[in-house]
C-alpha positions, 0 to 999 in steps of 0.5 A: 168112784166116790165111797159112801159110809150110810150111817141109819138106825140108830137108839133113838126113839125114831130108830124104825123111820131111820132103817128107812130112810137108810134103806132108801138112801142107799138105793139112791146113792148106788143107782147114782153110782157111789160106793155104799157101805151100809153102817147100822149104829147101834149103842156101842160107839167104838164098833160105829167107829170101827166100821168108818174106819174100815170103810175108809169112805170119801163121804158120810151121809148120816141117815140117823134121826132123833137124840145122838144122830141130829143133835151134835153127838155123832157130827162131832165123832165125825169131825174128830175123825176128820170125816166130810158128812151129809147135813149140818154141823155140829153146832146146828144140829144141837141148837136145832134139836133143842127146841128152847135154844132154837126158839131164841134163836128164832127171836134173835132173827125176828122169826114168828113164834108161839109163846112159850116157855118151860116148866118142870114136871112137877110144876106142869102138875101143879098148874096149867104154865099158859093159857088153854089151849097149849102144847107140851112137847119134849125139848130135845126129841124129833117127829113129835115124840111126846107132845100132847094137847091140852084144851078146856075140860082136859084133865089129864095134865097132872097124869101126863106130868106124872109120867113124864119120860123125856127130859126135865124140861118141857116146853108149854107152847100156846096151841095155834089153831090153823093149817100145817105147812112145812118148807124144805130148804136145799142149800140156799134155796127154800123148794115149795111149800107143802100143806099137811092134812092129817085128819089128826088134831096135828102132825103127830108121830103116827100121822108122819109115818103111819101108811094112810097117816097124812095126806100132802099137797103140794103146793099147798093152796094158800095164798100167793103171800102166804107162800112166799112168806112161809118160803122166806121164813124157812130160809132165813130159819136155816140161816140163823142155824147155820144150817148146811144141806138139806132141812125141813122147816115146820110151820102152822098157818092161823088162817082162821080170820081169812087169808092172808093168815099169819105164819108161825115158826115151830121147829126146824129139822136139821135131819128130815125124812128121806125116804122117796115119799118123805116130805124134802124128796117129795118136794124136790121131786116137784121141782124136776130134781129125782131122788137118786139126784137130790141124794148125789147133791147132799153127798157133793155139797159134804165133800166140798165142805161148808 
């Protein structure tokens, strides 16, 4: 029997949607007929260590979310450990983490993105960086942790600036008005597009993982083009990652002209939600393929290697 070390919890900022996932995961992983050994990271690194040691296991799934689990920092202990894990590697999963490096990488690969570029938090007080309306957003924090709107008549750009917790740089991105679509890919294959209305001005923190935040529908109604190029952009996206497993890629539609609109780009999640209603499952469930499955196939494609 194939032994699995679940990695979930966490110190990031998204350590509650992690015990989640990891709960979730868990339970798949068992009714699919794996050995699970449940691992809560917590901030001391050597007891994470010691308990992979412990376990022995023939797999890790890595169920963590936000800064040290999706940016490179526990995919290196792992291969250092010489340890197969779930998702991508180590490269990926900080090029993708860090929203300015994953841009260029985008624009090197010809994908539609929204102007942007990064500031300071004293130049951000200073002046607005583009013109209204724009994002600002944290560039190495996942679930929209930190992002703000900000429109003609705003005046809380300097308060916001002011309190900035995150790290020094901030990405002012140029708000694009439209829809919110997102495309899970699994291995070389993007599964559906799905369209996320929130009832919020976009796909905050609260309306990921509040219960009643977001409302999916899948697919989402657009139009035959749209779908196929949003499809298209997912993949080629966790290409030029070098993505491996499973990932989410996040877009917004302008179809404010009429449709076909045009599709732009925002991020890539190396680590998206898992829990059996999260948006990669739901997806994957559409297309016949059950949640226990779509986590046995992760823990397959780790052990066999990129």
């Amino acid at each position: 029997m194939t032994r699995v070390a679940v990695l979930f919890g966490g110190v990031s900022a998204e350590r509650e949607v992690s015990l989640a996932t990891g709960q979730q995961v868990m339970a798949a992983l068992r009714a699919a007929g794996f050995e699970v050994t449940p691992i809560d990271v917590g901030a001391d690194l050597g007891a994470v260590i010691g308990a992979l040691q412990a376990a022995k296991p023939d797999v890790v799934f890595n169920a963590l979310h936000g800064r040290y689990g999706e940016d490179g920092c526990i995919q290196g202990v792992l291969d250092w450990m010489g340890l197969p894990y779930t998702h991508s590697g180590i490269r990926a999963s900080a090029v993708a983490m860090d929203k300015a490096a994953a841009k260029a990488v985008f624009l090197a690969a010809g994908l539609p993105v929204a102007q942007s570029r990064l500031v300071t938090p004293e130049e951000l007080e200073a002046a607005d960086p583009l013109p209204l309306p724009y994002v600002v957003k944290p560039v190495n924090e996942g679930s929209s942790v930190g992002v703000e709107i900000f429109r003609e008549g705003s005046n809380r750009r300097a308060e916001v600036a002011r309190g900035w917790k995150f790290d020094k740089r901030i990405m002012a991105e140029a708000f694009i008005p439209g829809r919110e679509l997102t495309v899970a890919v699994m291995g070389d294959r993007a599964l559906e597009v799905t369209e996320i209305d929130t009832g919020h001005v976009f796909y905050d923190y609260e309306a990921k993982y509040a219960d009643g935040g977001s409302r999916h529908t899948l697919p989402a109604p657009v139009h035959p083009e749209t779908r196929a190029k949003a499809m298209e952009i997912a993949l080629r996206a966790h290409q030029a990652l070098g993505c491996r497993g499973v990932s989410r890629a996040d877009l917004r539609y302008d179809d404010t002209a009429g449709e076909p609109g045009q599709l732009y780009l925002l991020e890539v999640n190396t680590q998206p939600g898992m829990t059996r209603t999260s948006l990669v499952p739901e997806q994957a469930a559409h297309l016949g393929i059950t949640f226990p499955e779509l986590c046995a196939w992760m823990v397959r494609e780790a052990r066999n290697g990129p």
